[in-house]
C-alpha positions as CSV (number, residue, x, y, z in Angstrom):
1,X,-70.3,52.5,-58.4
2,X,-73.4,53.2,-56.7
3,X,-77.2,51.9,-56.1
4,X,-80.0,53.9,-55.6
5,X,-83.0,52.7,-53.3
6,X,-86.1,54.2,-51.7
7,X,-84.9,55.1,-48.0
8,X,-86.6,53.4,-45.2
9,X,-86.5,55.2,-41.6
10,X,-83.6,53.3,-40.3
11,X,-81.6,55.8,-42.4
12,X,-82.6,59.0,-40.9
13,X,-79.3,59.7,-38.9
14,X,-76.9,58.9,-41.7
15,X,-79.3,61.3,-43.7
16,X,-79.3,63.8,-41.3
17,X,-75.3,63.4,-41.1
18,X,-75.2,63.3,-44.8
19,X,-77.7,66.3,-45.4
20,X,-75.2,68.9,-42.8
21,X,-71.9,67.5,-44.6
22,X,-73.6,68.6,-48.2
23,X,-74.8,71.8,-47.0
24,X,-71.2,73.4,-45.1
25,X,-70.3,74.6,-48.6
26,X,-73.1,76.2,-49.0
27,X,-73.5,78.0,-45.8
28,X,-69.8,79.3,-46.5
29,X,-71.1,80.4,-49.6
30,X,-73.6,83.0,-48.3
31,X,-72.1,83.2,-45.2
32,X,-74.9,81.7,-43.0
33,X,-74.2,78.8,-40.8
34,X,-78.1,78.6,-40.2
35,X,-79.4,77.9,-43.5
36,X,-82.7,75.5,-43.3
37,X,-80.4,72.2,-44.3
38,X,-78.1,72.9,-41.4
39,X,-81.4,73.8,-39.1
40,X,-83.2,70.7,-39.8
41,X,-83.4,68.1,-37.0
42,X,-83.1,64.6,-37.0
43,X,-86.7,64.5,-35.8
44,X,-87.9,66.1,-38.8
45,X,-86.2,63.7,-41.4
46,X,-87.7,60.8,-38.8
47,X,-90.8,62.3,-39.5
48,X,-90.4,62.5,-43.4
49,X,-89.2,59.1,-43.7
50,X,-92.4,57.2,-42.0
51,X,-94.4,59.3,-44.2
52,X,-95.5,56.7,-46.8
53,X,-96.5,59.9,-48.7
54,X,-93.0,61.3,-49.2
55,X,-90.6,60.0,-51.9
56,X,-86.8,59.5,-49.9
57,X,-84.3,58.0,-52.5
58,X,-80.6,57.2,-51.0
59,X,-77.6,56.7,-53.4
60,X,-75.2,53.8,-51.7
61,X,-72.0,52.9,-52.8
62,X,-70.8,49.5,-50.4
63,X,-72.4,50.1,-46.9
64,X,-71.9,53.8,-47.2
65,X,-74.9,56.5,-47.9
66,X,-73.1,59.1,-50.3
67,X,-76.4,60.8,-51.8
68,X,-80.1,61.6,-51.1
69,X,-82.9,63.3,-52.1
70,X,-86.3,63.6,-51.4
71,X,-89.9,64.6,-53.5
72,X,-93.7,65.4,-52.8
73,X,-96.1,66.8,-54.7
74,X,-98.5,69.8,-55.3
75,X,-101.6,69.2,-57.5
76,X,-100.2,67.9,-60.2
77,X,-96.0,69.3,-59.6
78,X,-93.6,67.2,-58.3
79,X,-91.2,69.4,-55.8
80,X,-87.7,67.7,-55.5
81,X,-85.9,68.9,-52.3
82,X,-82.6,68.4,-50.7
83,X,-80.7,66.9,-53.6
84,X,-77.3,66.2,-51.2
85,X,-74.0,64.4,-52.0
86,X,-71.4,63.4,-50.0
87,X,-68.6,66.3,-50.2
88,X,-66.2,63.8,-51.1
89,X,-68.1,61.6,-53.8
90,X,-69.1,64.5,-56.2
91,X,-68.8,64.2,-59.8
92,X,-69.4,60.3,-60.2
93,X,-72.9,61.3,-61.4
94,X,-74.5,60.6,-58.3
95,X,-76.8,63.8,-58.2
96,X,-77.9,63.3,-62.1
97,X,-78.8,59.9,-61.2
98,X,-80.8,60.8,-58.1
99,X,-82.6,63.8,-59.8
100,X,-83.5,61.4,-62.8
101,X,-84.6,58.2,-60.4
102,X,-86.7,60.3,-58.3
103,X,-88.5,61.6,-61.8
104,X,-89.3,58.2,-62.9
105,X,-90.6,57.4,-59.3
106,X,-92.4,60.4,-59.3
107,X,-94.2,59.7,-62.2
108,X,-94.8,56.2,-61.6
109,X,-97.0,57.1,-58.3
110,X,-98.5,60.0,-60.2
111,X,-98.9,59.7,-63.7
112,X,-101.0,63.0,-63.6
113,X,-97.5,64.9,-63.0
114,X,-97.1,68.2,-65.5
115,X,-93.9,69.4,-63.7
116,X,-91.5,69.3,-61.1
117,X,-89.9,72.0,-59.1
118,X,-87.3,73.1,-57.4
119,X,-85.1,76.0,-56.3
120,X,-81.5,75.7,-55.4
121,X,-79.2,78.8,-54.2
122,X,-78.3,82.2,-56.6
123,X,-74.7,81.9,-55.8
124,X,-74.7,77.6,-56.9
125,X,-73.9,77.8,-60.5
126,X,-73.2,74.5,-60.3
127,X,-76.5,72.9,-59.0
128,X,-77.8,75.0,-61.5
129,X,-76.0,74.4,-64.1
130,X,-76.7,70.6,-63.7
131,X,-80.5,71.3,-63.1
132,X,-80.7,73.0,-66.4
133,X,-78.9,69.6,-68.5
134,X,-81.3,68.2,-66.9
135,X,-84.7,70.1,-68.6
136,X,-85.0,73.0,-65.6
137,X,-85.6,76.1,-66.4
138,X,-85.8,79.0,-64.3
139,X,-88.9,80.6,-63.5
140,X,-88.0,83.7,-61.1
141,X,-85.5,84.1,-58.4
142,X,-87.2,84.9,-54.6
143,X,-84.7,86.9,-52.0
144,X,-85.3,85.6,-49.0
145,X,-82.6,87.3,-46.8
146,X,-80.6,90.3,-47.5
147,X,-77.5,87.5,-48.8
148,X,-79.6,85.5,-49.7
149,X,-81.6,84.5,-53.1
150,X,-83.1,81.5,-54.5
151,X,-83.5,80.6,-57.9
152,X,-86.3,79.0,-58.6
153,X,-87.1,76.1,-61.7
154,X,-89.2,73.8,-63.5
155,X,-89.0,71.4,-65.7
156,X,-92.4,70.7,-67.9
157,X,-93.2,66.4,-68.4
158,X,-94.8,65.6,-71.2
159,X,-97.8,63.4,-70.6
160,X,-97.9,59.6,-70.8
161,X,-100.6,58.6,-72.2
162,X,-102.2,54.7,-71.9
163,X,-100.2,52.2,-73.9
164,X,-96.9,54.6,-74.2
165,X,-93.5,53.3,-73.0
């Protein structure tokens, strides 16, 4: 079992730690140890998590951090980003539960919210695959390096309106 919690900045490093363990299988994947997850200092998720702005969820099972993710928004989108799981805890629903907790959260700071976003990797049929149970759609896929292509997807809210529960 597992608990889900906003993240505070006293878990930056087991992020960052978390966030580069998540993202080797990827990189093997295109073949491109430098993808941005594997690029990203620990300054930089520092920086995110004193931001009172951004939306940090952490998925804990005991003492240990097995999943994260993290949200802002655009107007009225939500953009979901680095949806990560430990290697060795996937498929205990872990990801599902963090995509669909960082919704609700969304939506509770931002009622306004028409749609979230988010893009995952053309060779992750899996993400995708869970993205699209999920109410993601894909919208149009971006290269971005010669072996390398993201896919890009939204999911429409509807609107809660005064009084709704």
């Amino acid at each position: 079992m597992f608990d889900i919690h906003p993240a505070t900045p006293d878990d930056a490093g087991e992020i960052f730690t978390l966030q580069r363990a998540a993202y080797v299988d990827e990189a093997q994947a295109y073949g491109d140890p430098f993808i941005l997850p594997l690029t990203e200092g620990l300054s930089r998720i520092e920086g995110l998590l004193a931001d009172e702005a951004a939306l940090v969820l952490k998925a804990v099972a005991g003492h240990r951090l097995v999943g994260a993710v993290r949200a802002g928004t655009t107007e009225t989108t939500g953009v979901v980003g680095r949806l990560v799981v430990a290697p060795d805890q996937r498929r205990r629903g872990i990801a599902r539960a963090l995509l669909t907790r960082v919704e609700r959260d969304l939506r509770e700071r931002r009622p306004d919210l028409t749609a979230l976003t988010l893009f995952t990797g053309a060779q992750s049929p899996e993400n995708q695959r869970l993205y699209r149970a999920l109410g993601y759609a894909e919208t149009h896929r971006e290269r971005v390096a010669d072996h390398l292509v993201m896919v890009h997807m939204r999911k429409e809210l509807e609107q809660v309106t005064a009084g709704s529960a």
